[in-house]
C-alpha positions as CSV (number, residue, x, y, z in Angstrom):
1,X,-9.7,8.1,28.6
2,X,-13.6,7.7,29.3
3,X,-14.9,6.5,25.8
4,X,-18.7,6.3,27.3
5,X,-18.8,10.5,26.7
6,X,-18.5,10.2,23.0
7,X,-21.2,9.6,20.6
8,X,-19.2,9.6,17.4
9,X,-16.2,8.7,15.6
10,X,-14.6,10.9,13.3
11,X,-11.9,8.9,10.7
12,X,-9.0,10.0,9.1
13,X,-8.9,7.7,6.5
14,X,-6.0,7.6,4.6
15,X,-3.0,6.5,6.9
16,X,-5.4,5.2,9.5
17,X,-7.7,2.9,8.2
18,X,-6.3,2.6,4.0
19,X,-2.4,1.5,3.9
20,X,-2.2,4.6,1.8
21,X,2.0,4.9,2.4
22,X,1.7,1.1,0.5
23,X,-0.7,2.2,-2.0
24,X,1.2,5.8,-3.1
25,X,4.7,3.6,-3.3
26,X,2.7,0.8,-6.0
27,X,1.5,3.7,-7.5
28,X,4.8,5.6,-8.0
29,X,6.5,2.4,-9.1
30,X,6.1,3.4,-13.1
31,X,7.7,6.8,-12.6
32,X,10.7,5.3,-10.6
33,X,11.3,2.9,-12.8
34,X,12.4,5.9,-15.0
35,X,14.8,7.7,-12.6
36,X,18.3,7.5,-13.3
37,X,18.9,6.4,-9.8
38,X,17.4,4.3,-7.0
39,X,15.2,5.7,-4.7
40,X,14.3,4.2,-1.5
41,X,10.7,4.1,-0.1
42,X,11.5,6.3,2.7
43,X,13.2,8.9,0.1
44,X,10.1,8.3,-2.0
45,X,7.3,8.4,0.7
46,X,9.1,11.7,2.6
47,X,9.5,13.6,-0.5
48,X,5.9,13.0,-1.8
49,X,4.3,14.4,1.8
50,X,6.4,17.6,1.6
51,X,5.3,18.0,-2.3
52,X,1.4,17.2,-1.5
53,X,1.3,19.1,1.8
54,X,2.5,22.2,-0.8
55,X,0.5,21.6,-3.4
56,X,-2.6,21.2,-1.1
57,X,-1.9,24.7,0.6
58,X,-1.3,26.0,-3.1
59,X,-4.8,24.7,-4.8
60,X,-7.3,23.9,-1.6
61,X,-9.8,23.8,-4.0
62,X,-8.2,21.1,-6.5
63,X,-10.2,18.0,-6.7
64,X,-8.3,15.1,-5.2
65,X,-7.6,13.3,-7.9
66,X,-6.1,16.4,-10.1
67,X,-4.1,17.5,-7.2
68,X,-2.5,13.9,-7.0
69,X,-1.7,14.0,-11.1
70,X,-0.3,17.6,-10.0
71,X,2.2,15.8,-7.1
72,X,3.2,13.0,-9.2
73,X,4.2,16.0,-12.1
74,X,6.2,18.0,-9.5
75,X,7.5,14.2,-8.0
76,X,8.3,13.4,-11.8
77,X,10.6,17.5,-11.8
78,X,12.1,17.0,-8.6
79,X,14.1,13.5,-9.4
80,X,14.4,14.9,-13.3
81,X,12.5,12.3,-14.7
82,X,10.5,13.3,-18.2
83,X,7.4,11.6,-17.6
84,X,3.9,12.0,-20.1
85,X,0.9,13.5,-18.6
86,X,-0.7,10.3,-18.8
87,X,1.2,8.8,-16.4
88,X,0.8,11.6,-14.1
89,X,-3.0,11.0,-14.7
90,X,-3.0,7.3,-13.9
91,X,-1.4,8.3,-10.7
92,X,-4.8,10.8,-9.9
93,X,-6.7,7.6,-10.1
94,X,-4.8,5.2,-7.9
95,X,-6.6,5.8,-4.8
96,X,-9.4,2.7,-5.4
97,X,-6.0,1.1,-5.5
98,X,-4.6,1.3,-2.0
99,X,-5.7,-1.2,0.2
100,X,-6.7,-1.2,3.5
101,X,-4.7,-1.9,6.6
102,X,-5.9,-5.7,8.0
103,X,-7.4,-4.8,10.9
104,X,-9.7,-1.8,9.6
105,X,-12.6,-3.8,8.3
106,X,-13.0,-5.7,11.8
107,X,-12.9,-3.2,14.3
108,X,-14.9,-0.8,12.3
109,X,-17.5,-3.3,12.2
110,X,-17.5,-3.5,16.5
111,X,-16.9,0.2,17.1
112,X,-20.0,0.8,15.2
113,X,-22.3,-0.9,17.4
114,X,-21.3,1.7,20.0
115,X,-20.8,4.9,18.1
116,X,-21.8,6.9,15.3
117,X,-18.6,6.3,12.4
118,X,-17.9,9.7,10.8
119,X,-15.4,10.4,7.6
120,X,-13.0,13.4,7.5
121,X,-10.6,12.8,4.8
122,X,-8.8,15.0,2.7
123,X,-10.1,13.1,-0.8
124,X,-12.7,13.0,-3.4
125,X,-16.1,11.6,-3.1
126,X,-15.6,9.3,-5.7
127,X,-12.0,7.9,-4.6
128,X,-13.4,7.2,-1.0
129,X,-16.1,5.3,-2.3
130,X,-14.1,2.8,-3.7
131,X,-11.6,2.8,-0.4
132,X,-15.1,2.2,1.3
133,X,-15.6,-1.0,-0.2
134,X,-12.6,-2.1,0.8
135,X,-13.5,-0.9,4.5
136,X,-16.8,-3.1,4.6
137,X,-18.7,-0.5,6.8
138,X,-21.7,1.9,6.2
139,X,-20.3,5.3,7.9
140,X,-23.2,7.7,9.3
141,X,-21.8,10.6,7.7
142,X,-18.8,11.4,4.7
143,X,-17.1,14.4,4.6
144,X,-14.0,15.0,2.5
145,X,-12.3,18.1,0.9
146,X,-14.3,17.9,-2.5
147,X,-17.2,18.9,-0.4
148,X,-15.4,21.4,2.4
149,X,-12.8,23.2,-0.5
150,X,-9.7,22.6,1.3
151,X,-7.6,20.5,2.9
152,X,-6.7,19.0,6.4
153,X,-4.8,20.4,8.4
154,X,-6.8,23.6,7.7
155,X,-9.0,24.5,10.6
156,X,-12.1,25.1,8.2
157,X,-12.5,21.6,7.4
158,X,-12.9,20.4,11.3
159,X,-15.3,23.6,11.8
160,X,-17.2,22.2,8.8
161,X,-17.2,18.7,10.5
162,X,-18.6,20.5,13.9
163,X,-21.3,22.5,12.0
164,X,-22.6,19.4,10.2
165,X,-22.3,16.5,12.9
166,X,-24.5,19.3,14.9
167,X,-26.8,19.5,11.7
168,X,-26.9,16.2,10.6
169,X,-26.4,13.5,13.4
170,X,-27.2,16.1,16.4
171,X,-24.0,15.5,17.9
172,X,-22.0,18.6,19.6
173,X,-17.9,18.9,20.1
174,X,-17.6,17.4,23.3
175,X,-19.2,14.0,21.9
176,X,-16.6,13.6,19.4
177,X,-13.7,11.7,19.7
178,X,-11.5,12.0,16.6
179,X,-9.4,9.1,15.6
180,X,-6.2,9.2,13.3
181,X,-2.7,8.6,11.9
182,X,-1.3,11.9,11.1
183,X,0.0,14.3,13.5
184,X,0.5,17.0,11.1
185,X,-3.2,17.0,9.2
186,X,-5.3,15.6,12.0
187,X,-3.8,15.8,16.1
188,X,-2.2,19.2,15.8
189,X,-5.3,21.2,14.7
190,X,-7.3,18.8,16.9
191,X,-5.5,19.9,19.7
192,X,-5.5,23.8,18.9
193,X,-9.1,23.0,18.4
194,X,-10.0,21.4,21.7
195,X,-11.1,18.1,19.6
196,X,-10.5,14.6,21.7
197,X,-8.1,12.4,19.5
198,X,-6.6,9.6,19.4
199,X,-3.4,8.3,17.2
200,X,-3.4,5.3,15.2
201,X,0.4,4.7,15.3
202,X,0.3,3.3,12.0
203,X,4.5,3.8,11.4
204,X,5.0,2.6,14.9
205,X,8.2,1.2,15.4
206,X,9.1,3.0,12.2
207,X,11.9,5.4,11.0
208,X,11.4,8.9,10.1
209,X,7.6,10.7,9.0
210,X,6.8,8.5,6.0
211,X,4.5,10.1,3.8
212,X,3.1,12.9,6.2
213,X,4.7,16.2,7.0
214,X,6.0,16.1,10.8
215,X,4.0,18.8,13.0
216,X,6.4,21.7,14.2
217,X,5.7,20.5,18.1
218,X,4.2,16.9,19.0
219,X,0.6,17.2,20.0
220,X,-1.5,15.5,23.0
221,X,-3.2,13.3,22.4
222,X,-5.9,11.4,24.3
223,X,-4.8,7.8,24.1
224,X,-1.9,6.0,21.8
225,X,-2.3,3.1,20.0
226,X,-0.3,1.2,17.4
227,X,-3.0,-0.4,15.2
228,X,-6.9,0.5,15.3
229,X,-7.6,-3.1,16.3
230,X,-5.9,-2.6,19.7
231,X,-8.2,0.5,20.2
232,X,-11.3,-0.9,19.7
233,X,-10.0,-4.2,21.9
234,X,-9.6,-1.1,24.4
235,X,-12.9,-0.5,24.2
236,X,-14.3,-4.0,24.3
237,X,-12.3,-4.2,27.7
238,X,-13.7,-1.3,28.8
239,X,-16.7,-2.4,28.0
240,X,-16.8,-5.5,29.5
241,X,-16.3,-4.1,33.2
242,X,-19.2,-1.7,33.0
């Protein structure tokens, strides 16, 4: 892949650049404590991206942190656990919780003296704020599903991103390359879309779909790599020859 074409980044964040499979587990550990069996992480992790993929096709509109207290009620009636709505709220707020994967903070910092960093992530202002902290990073432009009204992998939310990188940074399609974990919220619309990508293999080496849905076909991507530091040492390589 030519990287020199593209002008901006566009981030999933969750998955790709916040361990957000570790965070949800920590943050599901009160409610399991109450189930009358054990449930594995993989169990755990599958069952909560089938129950948030629902609920975000359900209530697109929800605000992130009500549609998580909303999974973790349905998470609490699927294993049959009676759980107080407090709990469920706690869970809403855990996002400034998860923490980010090693690598992200470096690599951000060196792809953004090359590119334009973008944000397309299927939270709340508020939550990714506190994630950004954590990231270390000043992004040229935050989009999430508070501000577009639904949720990744709906097609609005990446015709949103087109219509404001044009607006906002001045940067068209073709200059984008988007850069991600999930297949199912983020490479599969890309694809249909005609949007560069490329995967953050986050569960590489891994068994099953963790917490994301798997895509009814596997998508192209551009380029495959297993953590974002080993893209951007890509790109340094690259780089370095020009």
């Amino acid at each position: 892949m030519d990287l020199t074409r593209f002008k901006a980044l566009t981030f999933d964040v969750y998955g790709t650049l916040i361990d957000w499979e570790t965070g949800i587990w920590n943050a599901l550990q009160p409610l399991l404590s109450m189930a009358n069996r054990e449930i594995s992480r993989d169990e755990a992790l599958e069952t909560y991206g089938e129950i948030e993929t629902r609920q975000e096709a359900e209530t697109p509109s929800l605000h992130y942190r009500t549609l998580l207290a909303a999974v973790h009620a349905r998470l609490a009636r699927h294993w049959g656990i009676t759980a107080q709505a407090d709990l469920h709220e706690r869970f809403g707020t855990s996002v400034p919780d998860w923490p980010a994967f090693p690598d992200s903070r470096e690599a951000l910092a060196y792809l953004k003296q090359h590119f334009r960093l973008v944000v397309v992530s299927n939270v709340d202002g508020q939550s990714f704020a506190a994630s950004n902290r954590k990231l270390g990073v000043s992004f040229d432009a935050v989009y999430t599903a508070e501000d577009i009204g639904s949720y990744k992998p709906d097609l609005g939310n990446f015709r949103f991103l087109f219509g404001r990188l044009k607006q906002d940074l001045g940067v068209q399609q073709d200059e984008v390359l988007h850069v991600a974990q999930s297949l199912f919220h983020d490479h599969a619309p890309a694809e249909s879309i005609g949007l560069a990508s490329v995967w953050i293999d986050r569960r590489f080496g891994m068994e099953g779909p963790g917490a994301t849905k798997r895509p009814l076909a596997q998508p192209k991507v551009g380029g495959h790599f297993p953590t974002l530091a080993e893209f951007a040492a890509m790109h340094r390589a690259a780089n370095e020859k020009h």
